[in-house]
TORLOZA-285810 format. One record per residue (C-alpha): residue number from 1; residue in three letters; x, y, z. Coordinates in Angstrom, 3 decimals, always signed. Layout:
+-----+------+----------+----------+----------+
! pos ! code !       px !       py !       pz !
+-----+------+----------+----------+----------+
! NUM !  ALA !        X !        Y !        Z !
...
+-----+------+----------+----------+----------+
***
This chain:
+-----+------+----------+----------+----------+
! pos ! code !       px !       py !       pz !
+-----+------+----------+----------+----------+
!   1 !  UNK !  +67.086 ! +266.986 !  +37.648 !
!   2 !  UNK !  +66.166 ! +265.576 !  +34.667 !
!   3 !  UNK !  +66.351 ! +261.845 !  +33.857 !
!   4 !  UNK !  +69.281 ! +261.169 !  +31.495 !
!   5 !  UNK !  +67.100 ! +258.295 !  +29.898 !
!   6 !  UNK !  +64.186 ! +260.979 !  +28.848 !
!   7 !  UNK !  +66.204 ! +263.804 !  +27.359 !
!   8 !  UNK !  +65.778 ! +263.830 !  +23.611 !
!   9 !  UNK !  +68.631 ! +264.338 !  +21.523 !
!  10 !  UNK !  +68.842 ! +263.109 !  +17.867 !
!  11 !  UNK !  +71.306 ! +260.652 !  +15.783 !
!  12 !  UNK !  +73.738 ! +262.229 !  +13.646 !
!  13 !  UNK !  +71.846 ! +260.986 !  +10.651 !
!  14 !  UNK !  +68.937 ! +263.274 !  +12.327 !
!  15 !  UNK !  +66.660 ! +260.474 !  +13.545 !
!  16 !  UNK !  +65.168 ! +261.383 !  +17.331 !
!  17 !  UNK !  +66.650 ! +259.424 !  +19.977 !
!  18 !  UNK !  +67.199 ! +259.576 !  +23.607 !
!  19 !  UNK !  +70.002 ! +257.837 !  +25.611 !
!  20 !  UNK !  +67.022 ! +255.710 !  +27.057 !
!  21 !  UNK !  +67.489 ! +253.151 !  +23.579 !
!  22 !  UNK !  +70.397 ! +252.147 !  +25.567 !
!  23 !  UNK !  +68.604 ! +251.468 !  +29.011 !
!  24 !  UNK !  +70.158 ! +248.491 !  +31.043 !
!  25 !  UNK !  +73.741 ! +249.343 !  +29.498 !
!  26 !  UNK !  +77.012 ! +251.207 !  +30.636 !
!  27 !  UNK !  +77.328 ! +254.599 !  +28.161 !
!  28 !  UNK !  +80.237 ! +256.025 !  +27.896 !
!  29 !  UNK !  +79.238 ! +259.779 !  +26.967 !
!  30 !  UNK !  +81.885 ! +262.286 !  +24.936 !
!  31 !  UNK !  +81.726 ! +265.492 !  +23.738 !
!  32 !  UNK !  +84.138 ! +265.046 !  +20.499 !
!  33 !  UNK !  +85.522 ! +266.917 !  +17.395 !
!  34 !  UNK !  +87.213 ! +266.745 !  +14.455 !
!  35 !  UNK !  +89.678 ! +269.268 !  +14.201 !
!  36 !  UNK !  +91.033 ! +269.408 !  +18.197 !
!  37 !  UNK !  +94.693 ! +268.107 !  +19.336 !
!  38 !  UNK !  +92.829 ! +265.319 !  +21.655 !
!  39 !  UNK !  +91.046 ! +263.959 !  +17.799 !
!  40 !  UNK !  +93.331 ! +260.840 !  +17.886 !
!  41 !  UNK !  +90.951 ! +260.083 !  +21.103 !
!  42 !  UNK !  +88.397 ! +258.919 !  +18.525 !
!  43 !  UNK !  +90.852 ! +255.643 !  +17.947 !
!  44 !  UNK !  +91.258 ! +254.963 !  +21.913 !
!  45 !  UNK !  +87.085 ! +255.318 !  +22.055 !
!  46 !  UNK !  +86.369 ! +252.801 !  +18.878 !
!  47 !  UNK !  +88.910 ! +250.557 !  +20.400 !
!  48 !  UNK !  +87.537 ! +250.544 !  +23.916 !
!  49 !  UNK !  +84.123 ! +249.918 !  +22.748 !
!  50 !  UNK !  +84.830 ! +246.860 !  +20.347 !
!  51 !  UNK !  +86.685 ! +245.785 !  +23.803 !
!  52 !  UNK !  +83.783 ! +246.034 !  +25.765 !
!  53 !  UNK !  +80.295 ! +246.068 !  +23.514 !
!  54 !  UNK !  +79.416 ! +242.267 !  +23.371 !
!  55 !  UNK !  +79.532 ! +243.286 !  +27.933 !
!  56 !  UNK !  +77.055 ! +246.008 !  +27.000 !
!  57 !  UNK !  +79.325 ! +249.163 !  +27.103 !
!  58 !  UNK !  +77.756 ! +252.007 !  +24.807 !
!  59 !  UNK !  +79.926 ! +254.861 !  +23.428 !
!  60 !  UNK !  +77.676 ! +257.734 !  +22.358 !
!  61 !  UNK !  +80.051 ! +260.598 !  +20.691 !
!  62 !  UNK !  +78.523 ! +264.377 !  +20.122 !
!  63 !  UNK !  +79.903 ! +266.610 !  +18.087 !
!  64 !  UNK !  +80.222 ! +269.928 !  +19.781 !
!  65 !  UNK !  +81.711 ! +273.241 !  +17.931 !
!  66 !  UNK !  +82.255 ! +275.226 !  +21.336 !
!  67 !  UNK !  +85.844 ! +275.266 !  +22.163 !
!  68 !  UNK !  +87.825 ! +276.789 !  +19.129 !
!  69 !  UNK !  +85.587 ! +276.169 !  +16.441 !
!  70 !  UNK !  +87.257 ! +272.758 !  +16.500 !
!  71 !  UNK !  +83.679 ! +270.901 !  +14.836 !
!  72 !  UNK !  +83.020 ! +273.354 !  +12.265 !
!  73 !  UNK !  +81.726 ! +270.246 !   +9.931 !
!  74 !  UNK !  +78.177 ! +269.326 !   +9.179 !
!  75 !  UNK !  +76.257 ! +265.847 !  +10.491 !
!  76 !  UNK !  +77.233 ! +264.487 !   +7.240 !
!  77 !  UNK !  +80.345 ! +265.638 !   +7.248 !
!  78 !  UNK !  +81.287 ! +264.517 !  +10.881 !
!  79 !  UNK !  +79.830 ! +260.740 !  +10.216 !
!  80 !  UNK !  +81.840 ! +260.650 !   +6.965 !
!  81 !  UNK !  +85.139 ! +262.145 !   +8.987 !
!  82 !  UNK !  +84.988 ! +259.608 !  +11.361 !
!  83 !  UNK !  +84.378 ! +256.587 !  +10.009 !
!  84 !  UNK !  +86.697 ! +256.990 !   +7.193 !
!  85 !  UNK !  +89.592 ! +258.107 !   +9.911 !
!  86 !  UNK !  +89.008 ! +256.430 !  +12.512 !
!  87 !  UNK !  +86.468 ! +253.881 !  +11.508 !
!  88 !  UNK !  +83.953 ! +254.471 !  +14.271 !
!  89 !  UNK !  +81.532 ! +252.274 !  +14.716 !
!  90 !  UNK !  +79.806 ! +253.777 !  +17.916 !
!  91 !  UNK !  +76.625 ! +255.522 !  +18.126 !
!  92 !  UNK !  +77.356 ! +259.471 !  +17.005 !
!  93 !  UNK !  +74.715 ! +261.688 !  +17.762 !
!  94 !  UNK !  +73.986 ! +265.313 !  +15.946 !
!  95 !  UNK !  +76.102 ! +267.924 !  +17.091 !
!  96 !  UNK !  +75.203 ! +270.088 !  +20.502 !
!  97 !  UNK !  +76.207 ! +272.741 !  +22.340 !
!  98 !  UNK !  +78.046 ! +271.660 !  +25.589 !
!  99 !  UNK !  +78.838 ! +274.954 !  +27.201 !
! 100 !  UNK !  +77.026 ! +278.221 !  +28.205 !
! 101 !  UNK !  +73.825 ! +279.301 !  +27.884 !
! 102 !  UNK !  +72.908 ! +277.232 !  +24.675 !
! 103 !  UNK !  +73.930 ! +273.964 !  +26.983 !
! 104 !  UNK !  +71.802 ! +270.937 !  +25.606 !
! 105 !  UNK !  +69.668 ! +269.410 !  +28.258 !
! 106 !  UNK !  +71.700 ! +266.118 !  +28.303 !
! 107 !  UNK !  +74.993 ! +267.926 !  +29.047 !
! 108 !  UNK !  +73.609 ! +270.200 !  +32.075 !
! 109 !  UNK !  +71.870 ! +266.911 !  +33.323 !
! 110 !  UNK !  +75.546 ! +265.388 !  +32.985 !
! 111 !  UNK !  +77.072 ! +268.691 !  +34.809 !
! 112 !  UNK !  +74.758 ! +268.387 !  +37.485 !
! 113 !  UNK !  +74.652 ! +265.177 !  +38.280 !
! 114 !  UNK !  +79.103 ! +264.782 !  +37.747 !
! 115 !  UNK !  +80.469 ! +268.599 !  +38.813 !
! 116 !  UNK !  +83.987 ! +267.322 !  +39.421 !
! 117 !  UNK !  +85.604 ! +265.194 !  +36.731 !
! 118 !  UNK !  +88.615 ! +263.265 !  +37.493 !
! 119 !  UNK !  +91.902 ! +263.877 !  +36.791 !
! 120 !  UNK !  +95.211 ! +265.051 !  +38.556 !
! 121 !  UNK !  +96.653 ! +266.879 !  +34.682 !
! 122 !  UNK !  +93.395 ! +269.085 !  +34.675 !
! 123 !  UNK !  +94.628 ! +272.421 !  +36.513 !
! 124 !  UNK !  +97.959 ! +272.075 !  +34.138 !
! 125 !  UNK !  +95.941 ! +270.742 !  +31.153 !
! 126 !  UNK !  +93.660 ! +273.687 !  +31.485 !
! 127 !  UNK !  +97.000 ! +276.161 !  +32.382 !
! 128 !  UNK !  +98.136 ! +275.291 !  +28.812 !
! 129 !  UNK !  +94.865 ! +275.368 !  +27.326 !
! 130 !  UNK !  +94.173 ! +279.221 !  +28.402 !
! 131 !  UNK !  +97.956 ! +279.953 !  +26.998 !
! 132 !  UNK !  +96.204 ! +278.687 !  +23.646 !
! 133 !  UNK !  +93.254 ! +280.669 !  +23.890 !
! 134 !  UNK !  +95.146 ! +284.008 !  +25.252 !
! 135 !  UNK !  +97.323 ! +283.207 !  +22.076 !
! 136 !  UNK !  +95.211 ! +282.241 !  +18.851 !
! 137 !  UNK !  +91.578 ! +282.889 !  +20.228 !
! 138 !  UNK !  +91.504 ! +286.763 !  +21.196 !
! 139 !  UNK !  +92.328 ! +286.245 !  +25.289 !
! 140 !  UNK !  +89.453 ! +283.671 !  +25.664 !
! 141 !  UNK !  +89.687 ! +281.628 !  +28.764 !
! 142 !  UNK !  +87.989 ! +278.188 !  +29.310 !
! 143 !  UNK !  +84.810 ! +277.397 !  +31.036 !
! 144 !  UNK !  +84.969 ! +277.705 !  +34.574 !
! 145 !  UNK !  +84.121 ! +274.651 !  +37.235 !
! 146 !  UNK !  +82.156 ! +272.830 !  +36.638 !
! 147 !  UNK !  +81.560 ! +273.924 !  +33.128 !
! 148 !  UNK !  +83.048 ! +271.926 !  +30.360 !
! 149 !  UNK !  +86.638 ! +271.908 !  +29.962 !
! 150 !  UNK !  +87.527 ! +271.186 !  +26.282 !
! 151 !  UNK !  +86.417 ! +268.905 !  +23.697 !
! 152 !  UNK !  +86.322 ! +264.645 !  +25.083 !
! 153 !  UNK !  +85.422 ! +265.060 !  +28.397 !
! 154 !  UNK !  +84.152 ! +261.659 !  +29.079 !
! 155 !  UNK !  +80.894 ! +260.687 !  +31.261 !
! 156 !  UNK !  +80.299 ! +257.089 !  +32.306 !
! 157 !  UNK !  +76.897 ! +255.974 !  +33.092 !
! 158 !  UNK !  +75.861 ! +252.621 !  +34.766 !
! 159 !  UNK !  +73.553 ! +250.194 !  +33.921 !
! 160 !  UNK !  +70.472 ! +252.433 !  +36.023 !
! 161 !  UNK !  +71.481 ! +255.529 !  +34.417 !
! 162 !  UNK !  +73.328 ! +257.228 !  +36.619 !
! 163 !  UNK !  +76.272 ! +259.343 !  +35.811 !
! 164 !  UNK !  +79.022 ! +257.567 !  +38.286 !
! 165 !  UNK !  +82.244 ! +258.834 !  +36.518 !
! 166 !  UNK !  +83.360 ! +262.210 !  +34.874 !
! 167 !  UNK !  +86.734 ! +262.081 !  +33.456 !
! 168 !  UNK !  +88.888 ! +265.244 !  +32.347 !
! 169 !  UNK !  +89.306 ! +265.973 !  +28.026 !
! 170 !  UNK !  +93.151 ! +264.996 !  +29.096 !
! 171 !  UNK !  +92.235 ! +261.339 !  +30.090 !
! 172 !  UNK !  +92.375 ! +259.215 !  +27.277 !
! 173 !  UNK !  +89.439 ! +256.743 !  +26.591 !
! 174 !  UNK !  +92.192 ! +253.980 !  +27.422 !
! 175 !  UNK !  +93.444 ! +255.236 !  +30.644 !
! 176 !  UNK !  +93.629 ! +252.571 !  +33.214 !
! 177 !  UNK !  +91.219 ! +254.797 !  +35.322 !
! 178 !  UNK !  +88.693 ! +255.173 !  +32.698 !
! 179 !  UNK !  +88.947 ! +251.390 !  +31.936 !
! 180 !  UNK !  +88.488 ! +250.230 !  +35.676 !
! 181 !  UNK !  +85.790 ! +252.447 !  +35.635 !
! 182 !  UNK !  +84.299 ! +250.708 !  +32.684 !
! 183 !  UNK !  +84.580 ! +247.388 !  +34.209 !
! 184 !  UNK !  +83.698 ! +248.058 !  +37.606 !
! 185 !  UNK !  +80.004 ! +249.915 !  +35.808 !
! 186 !  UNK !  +79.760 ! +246.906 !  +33.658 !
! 187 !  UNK !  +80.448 ! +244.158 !  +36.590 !
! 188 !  UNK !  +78.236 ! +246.681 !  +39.131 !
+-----+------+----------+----------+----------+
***
């Protein structure tokens, strides 16, 4: 498996990066987008990481337009949404794809290394989610396990790089879970 330190992926502004600029810190990894119910998430994430930076927590946010064209936006576009809505502050990288066979390198090194995510609401969340699709998406389903669920699923990475946590889209960034996750990667 790949290390998630090495994989290259660029900044939303198009610079090439890798998660490895953040070595020795606790990432906080989340597929996001723009135009999807779970959006408001974006304010939970900016609030968790002003919380938690100055302890080293990282959030890195990538745009992905795979589950209803929810992220139809460009780079631009995305950076502008975002910081005028929700005034983000944390790292955003350029958008990827996070499901099937187009799967950026990062997210099936995230898959791999984090099949399960947790969360008792998935089945139900993902029940309702399929209604959705059957409804306004031609009979689409969602990914199967351990694909992707939806837009902000949420990997947390300690301070060595590996992926420790995988929480469902359904979560919230502010989740008591998710937070003593947080703290237990930053104090680990």
């Amino acid at each position: 498996m790949a290390n998630i330190y090495d994989i290259p992926v660029n900044r939303i502004t198009g610079e090439p990066a890798s998660l490895g600029d953040y070595r020795g810190r606790v990432l906080l990894v989340v597929n996001v987008a723009s135009k999807c119910g779970l959006t408001p998430q974006y304010d939970a994430l900016e609030k968790i990481y002003a919380r938690f930076k100055a302890n080293g927590l990282v959030v890195c946010g990538f745009p992905a337009n795979d589950f209803g064209s929810q992220e139809p936006s460009s780079n631009d576009e995305i950076q502008a949404f975002c910081r005028t809505n929700f005034s983000v502050d944390f790292p955003m990288f350029a958008k990827i794809v996070v499901t099937g066979s187009e799967t950026h390198g990062l997210y099936n090194a995230l898959i791999a290394a984090q099949p399960k995510a947790i969360g008792d609401s998935r089945p139900a969340f993902r029940d309702n989610l399929n209604k959705f699709l059957a409804t306004h998406h031609n009979g689409a389903t969602t990914n199967p396990e351990p694909g992707i669920l939806w837009n902000f699923e949420k990997f947390l990475i300690d301070r060595n790089g590996n992926v420790v946590a995988r929480f469902s889209p359904e979560i919230t960034p502010d989740d008591p879970a998710v937070i003593a996750a947080i703290e237990k990667a930053l104090n680990g």
